[in-house]
C-alpha positions, 0 to 999 in steps of 0.5 A: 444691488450690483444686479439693479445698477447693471440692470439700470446701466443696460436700460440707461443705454437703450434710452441714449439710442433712442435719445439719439434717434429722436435727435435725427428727426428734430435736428436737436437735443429733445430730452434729458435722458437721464430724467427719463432714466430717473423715471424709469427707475421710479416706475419700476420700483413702484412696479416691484412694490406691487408685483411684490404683494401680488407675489404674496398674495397668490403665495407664490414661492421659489427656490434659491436654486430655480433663481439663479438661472434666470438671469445668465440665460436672459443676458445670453439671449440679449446678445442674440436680441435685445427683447429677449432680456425678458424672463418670458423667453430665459424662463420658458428656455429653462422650463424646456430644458428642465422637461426635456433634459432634466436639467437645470433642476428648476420648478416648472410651475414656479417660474411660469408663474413668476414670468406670468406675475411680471408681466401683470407688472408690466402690462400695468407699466405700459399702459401708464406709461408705454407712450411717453417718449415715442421717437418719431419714425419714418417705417416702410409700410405694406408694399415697400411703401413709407409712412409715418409713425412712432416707435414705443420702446420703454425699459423698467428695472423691477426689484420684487420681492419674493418668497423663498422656500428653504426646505428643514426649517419652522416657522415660527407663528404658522404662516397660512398659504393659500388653498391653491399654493400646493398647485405651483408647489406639488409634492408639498401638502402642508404650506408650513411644516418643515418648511421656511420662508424668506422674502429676498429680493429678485432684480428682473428688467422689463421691456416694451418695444412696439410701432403705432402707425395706425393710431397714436400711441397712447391709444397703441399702448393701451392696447399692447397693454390689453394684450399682455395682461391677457397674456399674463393671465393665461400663463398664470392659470398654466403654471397653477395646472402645471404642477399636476400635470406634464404635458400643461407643464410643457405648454405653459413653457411653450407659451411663456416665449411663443405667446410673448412673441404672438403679443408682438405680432400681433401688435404690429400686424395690426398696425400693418394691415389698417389704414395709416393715421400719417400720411400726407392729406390732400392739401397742406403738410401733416405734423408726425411730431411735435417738441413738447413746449417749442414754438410749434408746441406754443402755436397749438400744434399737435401730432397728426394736425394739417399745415395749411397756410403760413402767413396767409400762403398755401402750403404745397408740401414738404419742402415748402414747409421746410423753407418757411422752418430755415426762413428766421425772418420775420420771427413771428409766424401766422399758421393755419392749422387743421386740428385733428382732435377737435375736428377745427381749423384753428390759426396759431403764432409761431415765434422762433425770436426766442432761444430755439430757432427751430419751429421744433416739428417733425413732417410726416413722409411724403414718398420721395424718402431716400431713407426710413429708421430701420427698427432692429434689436438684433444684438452683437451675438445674433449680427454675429450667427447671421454673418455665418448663416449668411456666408453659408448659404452664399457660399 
């Protein structure tokens, strides 16, 4: 429990900075985060449940002694960044060390498979819900160049339950494991004699950190989520294979981080090379974001729609739009939007003579930017050795 609150703590955090990112853009308070944190929590633990029957179902089994590692490496890796809090990276850092070193002693196998079975939990988690809550973003593009787009980064603490070999028991009633279990188990013949099982539960934290500047990011997270479940499989059948033989056993290790890292790649490589969804159109003033029930909201605005006219006045820009925005009289506004998913010109009232004053949207850049949300998950451990590398080559 003290394990799941801390987990609950450092995801309560992110969601506070990203809260505040999101504040930047807006000029105002967007989201209650601790619903958002509720949200998570409730995420996650449906996540567990299920990631838990998976566990049983490919009767995938630890030891106490391979658990207790996890979780010290990972938060030593986080303070060098902050993706590294995943079991990809502390998993395959453990596996490495077990082969190359032979310490700690660990079950190779066993811990891929665990890395592979949470990371089908969260490619499911992701595409549920990786797009909810995207900060706004202004992020330098190919050639220096900035344009629109969002940030997805999502944070879920996963209590699993999983099965613990105890070696010098029974059990009672003859629990059957499946005809592949001695693959991730070798040395082990017979799934019950001499052996005892306990489900006791693992506390793992998942996270998605990802940019959508070519599509929306529902349609990012859906293909993040495309990209981690394949991930997922292959290091499964890995960490089956890896139990009779060394050398899959130093690849599955190998993969468990470098894949990950290759799944972020090219996530944002693909959004680098394509054409960006939110630049500036040719006439009038393109939306990034829209404040889910503010006046822009209720006037039918979305994100990626084109501000044409105000009050029957063509719009020039950006800065045309933003002194209708300070401009509080009239209250009422007439609009003439482009709606980009139906592909329609449509008109829309706003009207600011309620509490929020604001017309609660977010412009996409226009070129003239003297600034752009610089993306880093560098911890206080990795801003650290980059000050001594740093000085060290200056020097």
């Amino acid at each position: 429990m003290l394990l799941f609150l801390l987990v609950v703590f450092i995801i309560a955090v992110q969601y506070h900075r990203m809260e505040k990112m999101r504040q930047g853009f807006f000029g105002f308070k967007t989201r209650h985060t601790g619903k958002d944190i509720l949200a998570a929590v409730f995420a996650g633990i449906l996540g567990g449940l299920a990631g838990s029957f998976l566990v049983v179902f490919i009767g995938l089994t630890l030891s106490v002694e391979g658990l207790g590692y996890l979780w010290p490496v990972a938060i030593l890796l986080m303070l060098i960044n902050i993706r590294f809090l995943c079991f990809a990276y502390a998993g395959g850092v453990l596996a490495l060390s077990n082969l190359l070193l032979g310490f700690p002693e660990i079950n190779v196998p066993q811990i891929m498979a665990l890395v592979a079975v949470l990371h089908m939990v969260e490619s499911f988690l992701i595409l549920t819900g990786g797009h909810l809550g995207a900060v706004p973003a202004y992020i330098k593009g190919p050639g220096g160049k900035i344009v629109g787009g969002f940030t997805l980064q999502k944070f879920w603490p996963i209590p699993i339950m999983i099965l613990v070999v105890i070696t010098g028991g029974m059990i009672e009633g003859g629990i059957e494991m499946p005809d592949w279990w001695p693959l991730i188990n070798p040395g082990v013949t017979d799934g019950t004699a001499g052996l005892t099982y306990m489900l006791l539960p693992l506390v793992a934290g998942l996270g998605y950190g990802d940019i959508a500047m070519a599509r929306s990011p529902a349609e990012k997270s859906r293909l993040s989520s495309f990209y981690l479940g394949g991930y997922s499989l292959i290091l499964l059948v890995l960490a089956v294979f890896a139990g009779q033989s060394r050398a899959v056993a130093l690849v599955a290790a190998l993969f468990s981080p470098l894949g990950h890292e290759a799944v972020i790649y090219i996530g944002k490589r693909i959004e680098l090379k394509q054409k960006p969804l939110y630049v500036p159109p040719a006439q009038g003033t393109r939306v990034l974001d829209v404040f889910p029930g503010g006046p822009a909201w209720r006037a039918g605005l979305r994100s990626g729609d084109v501000i044409t006219a105000v009050n029957g006045m063509a719009l020039t820009g950006r800065e045309a739009l933003r002194r209708w925005q300070e401009l509080h009289i009239p209250l009422v506004i007439d609009i003439d939007y482009f709606s980009l998913s139906a592909g329609v010109s449509r008109r829309g009232t706003i009207n600011t003579s309620g509490p929020q004053k604001q017309w609660g949207i977010v412009p996409v850049p226009e070129g003239d930017e003297k600034y752009c949300v610089e993306i880093l998950t560098t911890g206080p451990l990795g801003r650290w050795l980059q000050r001594i590398f740093k000085g060290k080559f200056m020097s």
